[in-house]
C-alpha positions in Angstrom: 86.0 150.0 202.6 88.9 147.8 203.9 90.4 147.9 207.4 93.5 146.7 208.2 94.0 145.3 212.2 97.7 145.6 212.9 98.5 144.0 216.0 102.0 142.6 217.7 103.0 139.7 220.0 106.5 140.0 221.8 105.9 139.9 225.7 107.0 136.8 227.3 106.6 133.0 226.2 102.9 133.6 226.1 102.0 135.8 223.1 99.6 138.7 224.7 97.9 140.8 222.1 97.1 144.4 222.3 96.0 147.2 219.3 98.8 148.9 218.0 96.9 150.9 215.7 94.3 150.6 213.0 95.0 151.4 209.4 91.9 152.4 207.1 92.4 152.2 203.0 90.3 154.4 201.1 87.1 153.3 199.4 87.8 152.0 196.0 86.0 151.7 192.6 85.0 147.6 192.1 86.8 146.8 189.0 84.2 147.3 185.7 83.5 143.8 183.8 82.7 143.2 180.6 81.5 140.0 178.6 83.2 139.7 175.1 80.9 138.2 172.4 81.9 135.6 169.9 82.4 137.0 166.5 80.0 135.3 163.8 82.5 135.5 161.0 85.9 137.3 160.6 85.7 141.2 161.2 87.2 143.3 158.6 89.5 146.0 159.9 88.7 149.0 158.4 87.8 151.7 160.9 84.0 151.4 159.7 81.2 150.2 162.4 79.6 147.7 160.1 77.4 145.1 160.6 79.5 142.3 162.5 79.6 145.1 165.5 75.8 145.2 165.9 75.4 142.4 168.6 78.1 143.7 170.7 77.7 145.7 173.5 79.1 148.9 174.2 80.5 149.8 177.4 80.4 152.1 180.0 81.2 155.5 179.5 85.1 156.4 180.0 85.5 157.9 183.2 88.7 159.7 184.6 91.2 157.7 185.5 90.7 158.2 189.3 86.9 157.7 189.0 85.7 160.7 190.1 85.7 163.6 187.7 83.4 163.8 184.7 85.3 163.5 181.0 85.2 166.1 178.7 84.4 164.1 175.4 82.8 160.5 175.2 84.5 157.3 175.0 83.1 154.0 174.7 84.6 151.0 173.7 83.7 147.2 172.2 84.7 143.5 171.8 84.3 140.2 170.2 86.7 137.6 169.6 87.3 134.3 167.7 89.5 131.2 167.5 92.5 133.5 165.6 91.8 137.5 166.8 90.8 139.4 169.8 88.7 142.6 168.0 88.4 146.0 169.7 86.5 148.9 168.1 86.4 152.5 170.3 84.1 155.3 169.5 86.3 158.6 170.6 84.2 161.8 170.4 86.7 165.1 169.9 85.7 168.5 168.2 89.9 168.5 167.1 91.1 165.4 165.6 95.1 166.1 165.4 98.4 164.2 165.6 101.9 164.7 164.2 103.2 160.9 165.1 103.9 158.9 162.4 106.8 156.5 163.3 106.1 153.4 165.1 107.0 152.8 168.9 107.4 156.4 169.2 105.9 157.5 172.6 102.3 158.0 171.1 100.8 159.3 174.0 102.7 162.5 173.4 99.8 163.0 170.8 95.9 162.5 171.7 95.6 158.2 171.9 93.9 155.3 172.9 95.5 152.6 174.7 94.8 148.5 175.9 96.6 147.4 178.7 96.3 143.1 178.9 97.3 141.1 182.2 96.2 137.6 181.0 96.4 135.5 184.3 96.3 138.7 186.6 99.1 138.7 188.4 100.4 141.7 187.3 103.5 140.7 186.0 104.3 140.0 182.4 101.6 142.1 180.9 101.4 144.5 176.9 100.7 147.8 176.6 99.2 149.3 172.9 98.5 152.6 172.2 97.6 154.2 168.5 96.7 157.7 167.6 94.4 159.3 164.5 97.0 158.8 162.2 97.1 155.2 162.7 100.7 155.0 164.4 100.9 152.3 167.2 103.0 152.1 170.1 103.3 148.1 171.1 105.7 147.0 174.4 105.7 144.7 177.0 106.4 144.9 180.9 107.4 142.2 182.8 106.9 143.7 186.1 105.1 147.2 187.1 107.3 150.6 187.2 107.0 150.4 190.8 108.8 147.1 191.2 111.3 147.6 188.5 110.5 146.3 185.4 112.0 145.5 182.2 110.7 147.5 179.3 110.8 145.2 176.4 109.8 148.0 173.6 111.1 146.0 170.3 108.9 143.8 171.4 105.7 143.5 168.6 102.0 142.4 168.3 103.0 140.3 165.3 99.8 140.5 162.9 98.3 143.1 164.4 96.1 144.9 162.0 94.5 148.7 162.8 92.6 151.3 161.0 91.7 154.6 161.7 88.5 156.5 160.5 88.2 160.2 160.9 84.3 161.9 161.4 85.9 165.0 160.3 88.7 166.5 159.2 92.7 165.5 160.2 94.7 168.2 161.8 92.3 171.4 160.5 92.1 173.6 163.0 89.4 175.8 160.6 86.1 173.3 161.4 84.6 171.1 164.6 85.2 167.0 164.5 82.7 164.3 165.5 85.6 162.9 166.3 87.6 159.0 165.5 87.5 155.8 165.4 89.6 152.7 165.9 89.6 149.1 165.4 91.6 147.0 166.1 93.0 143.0 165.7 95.1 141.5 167.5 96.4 137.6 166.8 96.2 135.1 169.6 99.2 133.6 168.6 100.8 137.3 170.0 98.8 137.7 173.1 99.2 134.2 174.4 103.3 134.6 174.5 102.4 136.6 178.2 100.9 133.2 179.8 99.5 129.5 178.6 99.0 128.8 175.3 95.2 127.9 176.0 92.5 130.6 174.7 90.8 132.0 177.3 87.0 130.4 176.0 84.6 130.7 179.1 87.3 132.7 180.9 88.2 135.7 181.7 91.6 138.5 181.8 92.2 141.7 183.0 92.2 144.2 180.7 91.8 148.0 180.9 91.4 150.9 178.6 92.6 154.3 178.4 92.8 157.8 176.9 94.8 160.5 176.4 94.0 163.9 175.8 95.6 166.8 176.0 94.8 170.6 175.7 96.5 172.4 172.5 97.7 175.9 170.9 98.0 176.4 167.6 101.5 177.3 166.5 101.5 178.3 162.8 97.9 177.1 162.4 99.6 173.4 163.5 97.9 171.5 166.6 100.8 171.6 170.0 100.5 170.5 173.1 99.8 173.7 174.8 102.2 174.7 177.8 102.2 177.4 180.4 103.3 180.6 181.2 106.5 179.1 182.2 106.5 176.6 179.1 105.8 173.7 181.2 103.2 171.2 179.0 100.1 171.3 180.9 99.3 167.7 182.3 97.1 165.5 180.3 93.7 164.2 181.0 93.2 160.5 181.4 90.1 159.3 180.2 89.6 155.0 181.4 86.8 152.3 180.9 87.8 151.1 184.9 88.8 153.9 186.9 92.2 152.8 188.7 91.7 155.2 191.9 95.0 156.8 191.3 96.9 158.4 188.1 98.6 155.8 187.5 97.6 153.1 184.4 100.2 150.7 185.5 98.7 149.3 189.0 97.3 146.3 187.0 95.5 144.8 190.1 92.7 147.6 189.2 91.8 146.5 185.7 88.7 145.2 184.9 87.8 141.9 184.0 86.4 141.0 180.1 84.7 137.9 180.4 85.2 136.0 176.7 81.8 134.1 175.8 81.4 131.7 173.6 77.6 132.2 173.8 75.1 134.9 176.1 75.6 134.8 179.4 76.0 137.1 182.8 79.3 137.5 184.4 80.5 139.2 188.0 84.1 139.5 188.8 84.7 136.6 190.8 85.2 137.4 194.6 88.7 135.8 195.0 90.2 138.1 192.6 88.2 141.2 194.0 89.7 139.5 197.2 93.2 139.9 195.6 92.9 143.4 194.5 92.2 144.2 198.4 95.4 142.3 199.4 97.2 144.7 197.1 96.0 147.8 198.7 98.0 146.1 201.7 101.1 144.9 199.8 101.3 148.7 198.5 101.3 150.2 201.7 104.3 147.9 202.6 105.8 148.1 199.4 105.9 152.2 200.0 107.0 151.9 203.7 103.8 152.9 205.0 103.2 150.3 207.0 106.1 148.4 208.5 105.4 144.6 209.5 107.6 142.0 210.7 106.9 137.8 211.1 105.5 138.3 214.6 102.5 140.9 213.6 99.1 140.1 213.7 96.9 141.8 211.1 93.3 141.7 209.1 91.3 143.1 206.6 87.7 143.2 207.1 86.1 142.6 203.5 82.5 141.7 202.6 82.0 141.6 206.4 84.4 138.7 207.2 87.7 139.4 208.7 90.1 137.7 207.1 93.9 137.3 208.7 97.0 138.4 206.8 100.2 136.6 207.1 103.4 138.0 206.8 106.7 136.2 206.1 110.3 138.1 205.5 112.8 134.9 204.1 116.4 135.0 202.2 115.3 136.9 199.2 112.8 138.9 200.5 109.0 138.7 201.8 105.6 137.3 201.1 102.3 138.7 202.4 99.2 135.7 201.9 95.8 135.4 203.3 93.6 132.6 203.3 90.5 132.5 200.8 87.5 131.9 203.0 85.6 128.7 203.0 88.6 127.4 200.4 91.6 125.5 200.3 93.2 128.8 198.4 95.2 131.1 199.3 96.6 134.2 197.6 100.3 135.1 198.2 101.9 138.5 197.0 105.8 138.2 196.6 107.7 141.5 197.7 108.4 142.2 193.7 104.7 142.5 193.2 103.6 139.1 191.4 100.3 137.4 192.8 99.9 133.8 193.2 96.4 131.9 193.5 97.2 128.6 194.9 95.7 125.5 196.5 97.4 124.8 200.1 
């Protein structure tokens, strides 16, 4: 749990400090990691789960996206990667394999999907969204900021070279039998993903990555798959299925994504605590973000972490404000400008 210690100093010449009040964050789901293998030789994109997969891991289940409710169907995904792709297969159980998308960057989570969302250096700015459904139609943007600080949506924007398949344990849109459900796999170049930070692979290194699913409940309308709606013909909402539950139903808080470790060889890997530090200094920045809690340069405030309590600065200057804290036992710091983007830097 964090715990924020809001205090203010205004009486006099000599600052006195009293409690104002005390502000308590929720408990949160740690970020899920997972340590990407190197692939042996080049993996052929066909939808199949052949023999270069074996030596990958799976991972976790899919929860829902606010971590606390059990999915209906299972979802588990995997990845490798070499000097020219990142590789992705998903395993997507569903008794009713349908879709009706089949033009490209088309909103593809209208249908059932599976989606990557990548924040290379984690600062949640300048990150892609993909998204595909059963009949192989992708959806490929990028986001320079979040939606809650304003972004621009750059939707011609394309993983060139991606390639994708699709393979159906069933039967496509045939409302008459039960599915095991689909597959995907997926490749995406380097030379594409490396255009949102440094042009250095990430060998021995890690991004923040996250995974998630869309299902919805249908009707059949003239024996054809629909969304199904309501009594009033509202669409009911959609279930979101994710590998690291964000807390919240919202995909685009990057600071929750998990962290995929990229291996050239077996090893263990934790999320490292500065950037679990980070994600705690957004749970901060939100709340001022939102108006919830109102600070000025005079305030004194803390967030007790890992059993340390760790002082939070705030700054308002001429194009905005900053909040920062000092990284324990380190000459870091992490600073959060007011449009959202995080910096890790040496003091």
């Amino acid at each position: 749990m964090l715990v924020v210690y809001l205090y203010h100093m205004r009486i006099g010449f000599i600052p006195l400090i009293f409690c104002v009040s005390s502000v308590v964050f929720g408990q949160e789901n740690q970020p899920r990691t997972y340590i990407a293998s190197y692939a042996a030789s080049p993996v052929v994109v066909d939808g199949e789960h052949e023999d270069e997969w074996l030596n990958a891991a799976w991972s976790e289940d899919f929860v829902d996206i606010e971590g606390v409710k059990k999915t209906a169907h299972r979802t588990q995904m995997k990845m490798m990667w070499d000097s020219t792709y990142l590789y992705f297969y998903a395993s997507l159980q569903e008794p009713h394999v349908w879709g009706d998308i089949t033009e490209r960057d088309q909103v593809i989570f209208y249908n059932n999907d599976f989606e990557i969302f990548i924040d290379p250096d984690g600062d949640t700015h300048n990150y892609m969204e993909f998204e595909m459904n059963a009949l192989n139609t992708v959806w490929d943007l990028f986001l320079t900021k979040p939606y809650r600080n304003g972004p621009r949506v750059i939707d011609n924007w394309d993983i060139k070279g991606i390639k994708t398949a699709v393979k159906i344990n069933g039967t496509l849109n045939d409302p008459s039998d039960i599915d095991e459900g689909w597959s995907v796999e997926i490749a995406m170049p380097w030379s594409a993903l490396l255009e949102a930070t440094t042009n250095r692979l990430p060998v021995n290194d890690y991004w923040r990555i996250n995974f998630s699913r869309v299902n919805w409940d249908y009707e059949l309308i003239d024996n054809q798959y629909r969304r199904k709606k309501d009594d009033e013909g509202k669409f009911l909402p959609e279930y979101n299925w994710v590998w690291s539950p964000q807390g919240v139903i919202n995909m685009h808080e990057p600071e929750h994504w998990g962290f995929v470790y990229f291996a050239q060889k077996k090893t263990d890997f934790n999320a490292p605590y500065e950037e679990l530090l980070r994600e705690k200094l957004y749970e901060v920045y939100r709340s001022v973000h939102e108006r919830k809690l109102i600070l000025d340069d005079s305030d004194y405030f803390a967030i007790s972490f890992q059993t340390q309590e760790i002082p939070v600065h705030f700054k308002r200057h001429l194009t905005g404000w900053n909040i920062w804290i000092e990284i324990p036992n380190t000459e870091k710091r992490i600073i959060i400008k007011e449009d959202g983007e995080s910096i890790i830097s040496i003091n």
